[in-house]
C-alpha positions in Angstrom: 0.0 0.0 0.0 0.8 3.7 -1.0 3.7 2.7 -3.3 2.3 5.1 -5.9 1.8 7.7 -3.5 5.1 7.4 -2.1 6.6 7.2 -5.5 4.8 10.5 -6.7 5.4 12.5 -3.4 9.5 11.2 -3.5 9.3 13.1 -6.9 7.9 16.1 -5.8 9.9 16.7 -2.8 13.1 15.9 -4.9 12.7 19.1 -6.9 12.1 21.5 -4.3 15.2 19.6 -2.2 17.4 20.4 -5.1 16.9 24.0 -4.8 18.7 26.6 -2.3 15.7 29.1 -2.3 12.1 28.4 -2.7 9.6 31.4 -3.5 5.7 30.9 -2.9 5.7 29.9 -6.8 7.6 26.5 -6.2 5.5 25.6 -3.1 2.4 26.5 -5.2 3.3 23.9 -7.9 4.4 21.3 -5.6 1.4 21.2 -3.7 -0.9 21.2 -6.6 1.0 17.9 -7.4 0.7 16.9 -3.5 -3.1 17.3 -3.9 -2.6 15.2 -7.6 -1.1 12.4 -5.6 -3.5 12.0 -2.9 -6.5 12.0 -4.8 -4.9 9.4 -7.4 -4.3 7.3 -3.9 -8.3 7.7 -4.2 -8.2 9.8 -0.5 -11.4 11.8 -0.3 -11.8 15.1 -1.7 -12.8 17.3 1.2 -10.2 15.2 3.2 -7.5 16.2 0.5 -8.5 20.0 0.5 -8.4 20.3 3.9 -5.1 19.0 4.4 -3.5 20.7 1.0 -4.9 24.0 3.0 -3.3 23.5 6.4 0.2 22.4 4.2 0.3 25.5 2.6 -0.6 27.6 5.2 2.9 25.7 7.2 4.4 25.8 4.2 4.7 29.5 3.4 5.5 30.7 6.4 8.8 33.1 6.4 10.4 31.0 8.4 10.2 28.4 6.1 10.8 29.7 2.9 13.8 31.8 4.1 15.4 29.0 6.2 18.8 26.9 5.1 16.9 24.4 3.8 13.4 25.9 2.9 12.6 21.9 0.8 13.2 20.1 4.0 11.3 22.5 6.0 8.6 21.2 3.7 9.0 18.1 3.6 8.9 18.2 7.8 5.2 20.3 7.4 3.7 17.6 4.9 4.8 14.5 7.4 3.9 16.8 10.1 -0.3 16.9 8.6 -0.1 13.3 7.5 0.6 12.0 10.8 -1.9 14.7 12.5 -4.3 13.1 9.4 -4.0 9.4 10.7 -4.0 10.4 13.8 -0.7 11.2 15.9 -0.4 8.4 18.8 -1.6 4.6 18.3 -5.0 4.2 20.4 -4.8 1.2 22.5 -7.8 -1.3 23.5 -10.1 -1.1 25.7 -9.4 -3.8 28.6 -12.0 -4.0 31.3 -10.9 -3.9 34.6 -13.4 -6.1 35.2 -13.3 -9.3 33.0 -15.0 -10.6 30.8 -13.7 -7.8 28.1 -16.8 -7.6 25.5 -15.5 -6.6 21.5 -17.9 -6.9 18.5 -16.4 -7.3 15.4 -18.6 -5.6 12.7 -18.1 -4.6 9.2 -19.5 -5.9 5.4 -18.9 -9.6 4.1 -15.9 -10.0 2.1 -13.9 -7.7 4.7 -11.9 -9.7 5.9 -13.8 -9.6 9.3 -13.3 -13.4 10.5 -9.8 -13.5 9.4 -9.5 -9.9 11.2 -11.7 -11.3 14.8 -8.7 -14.8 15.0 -5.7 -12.3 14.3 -7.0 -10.1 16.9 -7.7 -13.1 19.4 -4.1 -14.4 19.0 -2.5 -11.0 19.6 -4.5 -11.0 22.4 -3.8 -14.3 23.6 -0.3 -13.2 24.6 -1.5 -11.6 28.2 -5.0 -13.0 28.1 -7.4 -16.1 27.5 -9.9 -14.8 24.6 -12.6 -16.7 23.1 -14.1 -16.0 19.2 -17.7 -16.6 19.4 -19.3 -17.4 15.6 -22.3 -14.7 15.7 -22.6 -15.1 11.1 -25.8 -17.6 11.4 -26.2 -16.7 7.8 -23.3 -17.1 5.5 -23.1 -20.5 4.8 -20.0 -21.8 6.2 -18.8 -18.8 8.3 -19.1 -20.5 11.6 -16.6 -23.7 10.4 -14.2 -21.1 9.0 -14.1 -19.6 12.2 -13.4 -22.5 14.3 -10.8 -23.4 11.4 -9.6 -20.2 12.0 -9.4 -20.2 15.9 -7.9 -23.7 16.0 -5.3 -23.0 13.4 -4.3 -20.2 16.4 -5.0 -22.0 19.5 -7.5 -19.4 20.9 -11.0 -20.3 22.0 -13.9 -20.9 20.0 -17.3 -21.2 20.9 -20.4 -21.5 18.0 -24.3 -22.2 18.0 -25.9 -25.2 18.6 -27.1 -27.1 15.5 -29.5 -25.4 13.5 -30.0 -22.5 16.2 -31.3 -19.3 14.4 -31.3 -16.8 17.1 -28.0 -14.9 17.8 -28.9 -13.8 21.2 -29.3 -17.6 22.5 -25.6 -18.0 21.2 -24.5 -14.8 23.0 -26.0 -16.2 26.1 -24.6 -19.4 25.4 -20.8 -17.8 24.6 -21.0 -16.0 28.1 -21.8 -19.1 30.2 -18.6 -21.1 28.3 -16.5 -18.2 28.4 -17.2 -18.0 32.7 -16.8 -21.6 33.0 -13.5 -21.6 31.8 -12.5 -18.0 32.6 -12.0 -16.2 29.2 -11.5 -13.1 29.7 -11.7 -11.6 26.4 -14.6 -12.4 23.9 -14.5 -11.8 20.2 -17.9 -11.5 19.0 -17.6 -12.2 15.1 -20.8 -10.6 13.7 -22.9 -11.3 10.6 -21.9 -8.8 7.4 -23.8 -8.7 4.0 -22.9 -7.0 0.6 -24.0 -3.9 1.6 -25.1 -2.1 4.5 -29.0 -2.8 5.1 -31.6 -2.0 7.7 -31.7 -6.0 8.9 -28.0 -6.4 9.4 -28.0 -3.1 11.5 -31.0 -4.0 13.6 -29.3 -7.6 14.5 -26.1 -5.5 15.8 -28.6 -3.1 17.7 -30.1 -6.3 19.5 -26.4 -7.6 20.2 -24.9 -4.4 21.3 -27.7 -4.1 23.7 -27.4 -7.5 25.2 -24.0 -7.1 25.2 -23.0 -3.9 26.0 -19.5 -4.3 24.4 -16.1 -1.9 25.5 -15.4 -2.1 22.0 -16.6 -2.0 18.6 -14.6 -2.5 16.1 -15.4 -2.2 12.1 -13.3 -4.1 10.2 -12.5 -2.3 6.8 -11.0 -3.6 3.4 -8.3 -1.2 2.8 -8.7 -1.9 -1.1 -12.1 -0.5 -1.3 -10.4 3.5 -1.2 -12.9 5.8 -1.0 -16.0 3.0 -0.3 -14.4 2.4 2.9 -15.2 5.9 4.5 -19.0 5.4 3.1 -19.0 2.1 5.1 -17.3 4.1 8.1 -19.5 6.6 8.1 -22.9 4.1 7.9 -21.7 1.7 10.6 -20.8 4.9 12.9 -24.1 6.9 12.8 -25.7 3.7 13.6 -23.2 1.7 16.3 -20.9 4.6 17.5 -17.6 2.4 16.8 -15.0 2.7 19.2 -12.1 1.9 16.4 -11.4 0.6 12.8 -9.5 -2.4 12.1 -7.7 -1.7 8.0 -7.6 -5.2 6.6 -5.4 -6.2 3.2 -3.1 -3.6 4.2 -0.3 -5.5 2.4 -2.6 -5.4 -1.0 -2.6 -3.4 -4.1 -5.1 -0.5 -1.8 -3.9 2.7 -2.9 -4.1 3.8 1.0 -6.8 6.5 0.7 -8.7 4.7 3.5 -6.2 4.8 5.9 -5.8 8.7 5.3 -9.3 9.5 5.3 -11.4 7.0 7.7 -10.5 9.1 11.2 -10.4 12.8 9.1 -14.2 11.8 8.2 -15.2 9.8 10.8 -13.6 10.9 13.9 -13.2 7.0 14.6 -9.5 5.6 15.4 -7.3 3.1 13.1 -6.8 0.9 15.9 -4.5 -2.1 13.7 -3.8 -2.9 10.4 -3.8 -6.5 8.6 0.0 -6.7 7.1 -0.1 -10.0 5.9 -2.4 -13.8 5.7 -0.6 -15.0 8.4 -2.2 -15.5 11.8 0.5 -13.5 13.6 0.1 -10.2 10.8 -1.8 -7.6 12.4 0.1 -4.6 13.6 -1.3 -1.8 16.3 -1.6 1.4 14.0 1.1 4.0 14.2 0.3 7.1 12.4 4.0 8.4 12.8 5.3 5.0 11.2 3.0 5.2 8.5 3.7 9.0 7.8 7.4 7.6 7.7 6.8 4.7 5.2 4.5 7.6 2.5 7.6 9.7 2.6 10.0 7.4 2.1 11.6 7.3 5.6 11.2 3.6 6.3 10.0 2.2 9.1 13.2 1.3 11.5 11.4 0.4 14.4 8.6 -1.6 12.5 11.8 -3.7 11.0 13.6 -3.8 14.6 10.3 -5.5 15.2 9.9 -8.2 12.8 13.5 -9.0 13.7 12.5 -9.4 17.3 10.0 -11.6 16.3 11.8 -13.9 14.1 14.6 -14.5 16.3 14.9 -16.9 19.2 16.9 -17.2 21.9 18.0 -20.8 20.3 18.8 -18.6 16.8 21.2 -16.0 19.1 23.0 -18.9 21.4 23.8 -20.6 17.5 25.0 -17.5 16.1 27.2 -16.7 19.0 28.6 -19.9 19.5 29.5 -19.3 15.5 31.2 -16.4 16.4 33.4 -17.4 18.6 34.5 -20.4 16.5 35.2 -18.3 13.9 33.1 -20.4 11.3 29.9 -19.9 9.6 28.5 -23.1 8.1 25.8 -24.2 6.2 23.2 -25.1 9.5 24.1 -21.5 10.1 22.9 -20.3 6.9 19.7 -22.2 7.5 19.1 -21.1 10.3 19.3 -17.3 8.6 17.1 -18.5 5.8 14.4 -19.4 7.9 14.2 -16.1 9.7 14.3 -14.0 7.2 10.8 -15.9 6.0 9.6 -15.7 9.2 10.1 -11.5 8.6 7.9 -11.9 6.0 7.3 -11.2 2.0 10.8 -9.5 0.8 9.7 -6.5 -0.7 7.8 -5.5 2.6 10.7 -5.7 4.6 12.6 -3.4 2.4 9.8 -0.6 2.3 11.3 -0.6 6.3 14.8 0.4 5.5 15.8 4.2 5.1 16.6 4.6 1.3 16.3 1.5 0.2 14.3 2.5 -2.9 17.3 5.1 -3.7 20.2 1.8 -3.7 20.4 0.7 -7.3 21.4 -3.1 -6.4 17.9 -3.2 -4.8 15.6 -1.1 -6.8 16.5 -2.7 -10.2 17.0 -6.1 -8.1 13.8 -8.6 -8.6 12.9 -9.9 -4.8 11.9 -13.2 -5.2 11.7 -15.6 -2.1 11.7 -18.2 -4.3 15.4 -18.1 -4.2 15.5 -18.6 -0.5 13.2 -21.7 -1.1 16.1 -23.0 -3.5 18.8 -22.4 -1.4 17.2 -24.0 1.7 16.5 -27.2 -0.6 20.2 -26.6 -1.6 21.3 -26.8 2.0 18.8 -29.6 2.9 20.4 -31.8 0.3 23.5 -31.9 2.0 24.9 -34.6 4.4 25.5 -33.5 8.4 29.2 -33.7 7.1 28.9 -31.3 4.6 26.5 -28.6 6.4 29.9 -28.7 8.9 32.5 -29.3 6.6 31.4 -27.6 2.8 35.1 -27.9 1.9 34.4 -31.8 1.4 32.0 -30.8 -0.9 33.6 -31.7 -4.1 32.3 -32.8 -8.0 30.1 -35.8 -7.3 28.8 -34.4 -4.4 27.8 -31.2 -5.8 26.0 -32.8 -8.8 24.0 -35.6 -5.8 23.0 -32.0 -4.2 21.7 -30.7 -7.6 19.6 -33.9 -8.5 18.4 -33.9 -4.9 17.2 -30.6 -4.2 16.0 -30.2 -7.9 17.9 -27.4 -8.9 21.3 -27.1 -10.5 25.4 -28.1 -10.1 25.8 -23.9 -11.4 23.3 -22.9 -8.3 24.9 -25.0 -5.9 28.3 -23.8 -6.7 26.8 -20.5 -6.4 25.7 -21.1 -3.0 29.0 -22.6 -1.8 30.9 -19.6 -3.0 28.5 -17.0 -0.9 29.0 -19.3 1.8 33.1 -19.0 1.9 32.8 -15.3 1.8 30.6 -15.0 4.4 32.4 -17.2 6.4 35.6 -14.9 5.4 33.9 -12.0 7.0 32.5 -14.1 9.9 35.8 -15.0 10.6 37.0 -11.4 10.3 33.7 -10.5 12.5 34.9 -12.9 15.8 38.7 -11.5 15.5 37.8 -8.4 15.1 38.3 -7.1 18.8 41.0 -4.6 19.2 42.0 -4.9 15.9 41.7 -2.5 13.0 38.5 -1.9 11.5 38.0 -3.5 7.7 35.6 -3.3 4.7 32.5 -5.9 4.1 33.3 -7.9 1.0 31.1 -7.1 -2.0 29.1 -10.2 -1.8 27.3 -10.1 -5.2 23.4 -10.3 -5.2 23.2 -10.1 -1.4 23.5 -13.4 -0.8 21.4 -14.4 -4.4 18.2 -13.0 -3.0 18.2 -10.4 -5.7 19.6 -10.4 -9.3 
């Protein structure tokens, strides 16, 4: 999401950085593009004025246009009323002080609202016990893909009785489980439709009486652009949502939803849906987004996903590497695995600082394939040779090929990024009080990219 934006606002803000003195001309024309880009990212239009207004107003102050740098100033004002846009500091959940904490999960079929409700359950499932209840008594199939769901991410599930009809009996029903076995936070995954229609609302009326919920959440397809302040703005009027949920996130969405939804709706971005994974939904940072639009990367979003991928067993490994000086191939693996554990390549990258502006990785093609080659590569091997590649000699490497079903030119390829990493790992373990030296160019970045 916002690739296009971020592309077309880098462009903008390049000119106006490559000149010493800006006069209200230059701001003029860059903001008319600014206001170009953001409703080609299909942002609202009153949402897009108002902001364009408040940017120039910033923007051509004195202070700005006759400072050192007047472009960075800018720059600065326009992330400035993007973050104030989205919001400026991530708004946390509701947690009752007295458990059970009640959430309905609203929002229109095809949202991604069941996949959303289990995502939110597991995150949760870290300091508490939740339970999804199946409240869709309509959609064929929506209460097995919930408990598919919920058992694929070990939190509790909870559904109606064979061919009950009435949602209320399985709220009832949900509560008396969830006490029984002291859940303390229920997921109450509601019935959507196509559109939004006087039935569907008056069945969440009913629930939210009987539940009286801490929070309600609407869960939004961030794909749908402008549609998904319409659907905002219905659901609020009628349920008084306490937060937004941005599902598909990590799609093709051109990101005006997540500009727009609290500018038109008052209601808070609460998390977004980065990925189809179970574990990928993120807590909503304005700031971080702000960062990713303007091409500032998202360091503590990737210091993060790091976190995340690495285990105590992965740092004990690499530090015992270290200190033997040697880098093998169980090592590699090891590497492999966490960096698909990050995620999809290209995502990660978005996260680093200027990695669109390094040529090797701009005009490189990301494809994770390659790690799933080299991993067979490695898997292929004896023991022996994962601790010893330098036994690892004609027949072998041709028994490797035929094995992992690639090719002898690919697993010489792999054996040769291997010794000069394990050069520099070597280097890496002698290197205390010694003088510094240079990282080897290791061509292709370890054959992730061409």
């Amino acid at each position: 999401m916002f690739d296009a934006l971020k592309e077309r606002l880098d462009g903008v803000f390049g000119k106006l950085k490559g000149k010493g003195k800006l006069t209200e001309g230059d701001v003029q024309e860059a903001l008319r593009e600014v206001r170009r880009a953001l409703l080609e990212a299909d942002v609202n239009y009153k949402v897009v004025k108002g902001l364009v207004e408040n940017i120039r107003l910033r923007a051509m102050e004195r202070s700005v246009l006759d400072s050192i740098t007047p472009g960075q100033q800018v720059v600065a004002v326009v992330y400035e009323e993007l973050m104030d846009l989205m919001g400026s500091e991530p708004k946390p959940l509701t947690i009752s002080p007295k458990p059970p904490t009640l959430m309905m999960m609203v929002g229109l079929q095809g949202g991604g609202k069941t996949t959303s409700t289990v995502k939110l359950a597991k995150r949760l499932s870290k300091g508490h016990k939740p339970l999804v209840v199946a409240c869709d008594l309509r959609r064929p199939a929506a209460v097995d893909q919930l408990r598919v769901l919920a058992e694929s991410a070990g939190v509790g599930f909870y559904g109606p009785e064979k061919g009950e009809a009435d949602v209320l009996n399985v709220i009832d029903g949900a509560l008396s489980y969830a006490r029984d076995r002291l859940m303390d936070v229920i997921l109450f995954d509601t019935a959507g439709r196509l559109t939004v229609d006087d039935e569907m609302m008056a069945e969440l009326d009913a629930m939210k009486a009987r539940i009286a919920p801490h929070e309600i959440l609407l869960v939004v397809d961030a794909m749908t652009g402008q549609e998904a302040v319409s659907v905002s703005e219905a659901f609020h009027s009628r349920m008084d949502l306490t937060g937004v949920v941005l599902s598909k996130v990590d799609g093709d969405a051109r990101g005006g939803a997540a500009l727009a939804v609290l500018a038109t709706t008052g209601v808070p971005i609460k998390f977004a849906g980065v990925g189809e994974g179970i574990d990928a939904l993120e807590v909503f940072d304005a700031k971080r987004m702000a960062e990713r639009i303007m091409g500032m990367g998202d360091v503590v979003g990737l210091v993060e996903k790091i976190e995340q991928a690495t285990s105590e067993e992965d740092v004990k490994r690499l530090s015992s590497s270290l200190k033997k000086n040697r880098l093998d191939f169980d090592d590699l693996l090891a590497q492999f695995e966490q960096i698909e554990k990050m995620g999809p390549l290209d995502k990660v990258m978005e996260m680093i600082p200027g990695a669109d502006k390094i040529k090797e990785l701009k005009d490189g093609e990301m494809d994770p394939r390659r790690i799933a080659r080299m991993k067979a590569i490695i898997q292929s091997m004896t023991p022996e040779e994962r601790r010893s590649p330098a036994v690892i000699k004609g027949s072998r490497r041709r028994r490797i090929a035929q094995g992992s079903g690639t090719t002898v030119q690919m697993v010489n390829q792999l054996l040769k990024q291997q010794s000069q990493m394990n050069d520099l790992w070597k280097k890496m373990g002698k290197g205390k009080g010694r003088k510094k030296f240079q990282m080897p160019k290791i061509k292709g970045f370890g054959g992730l990219f061409n």
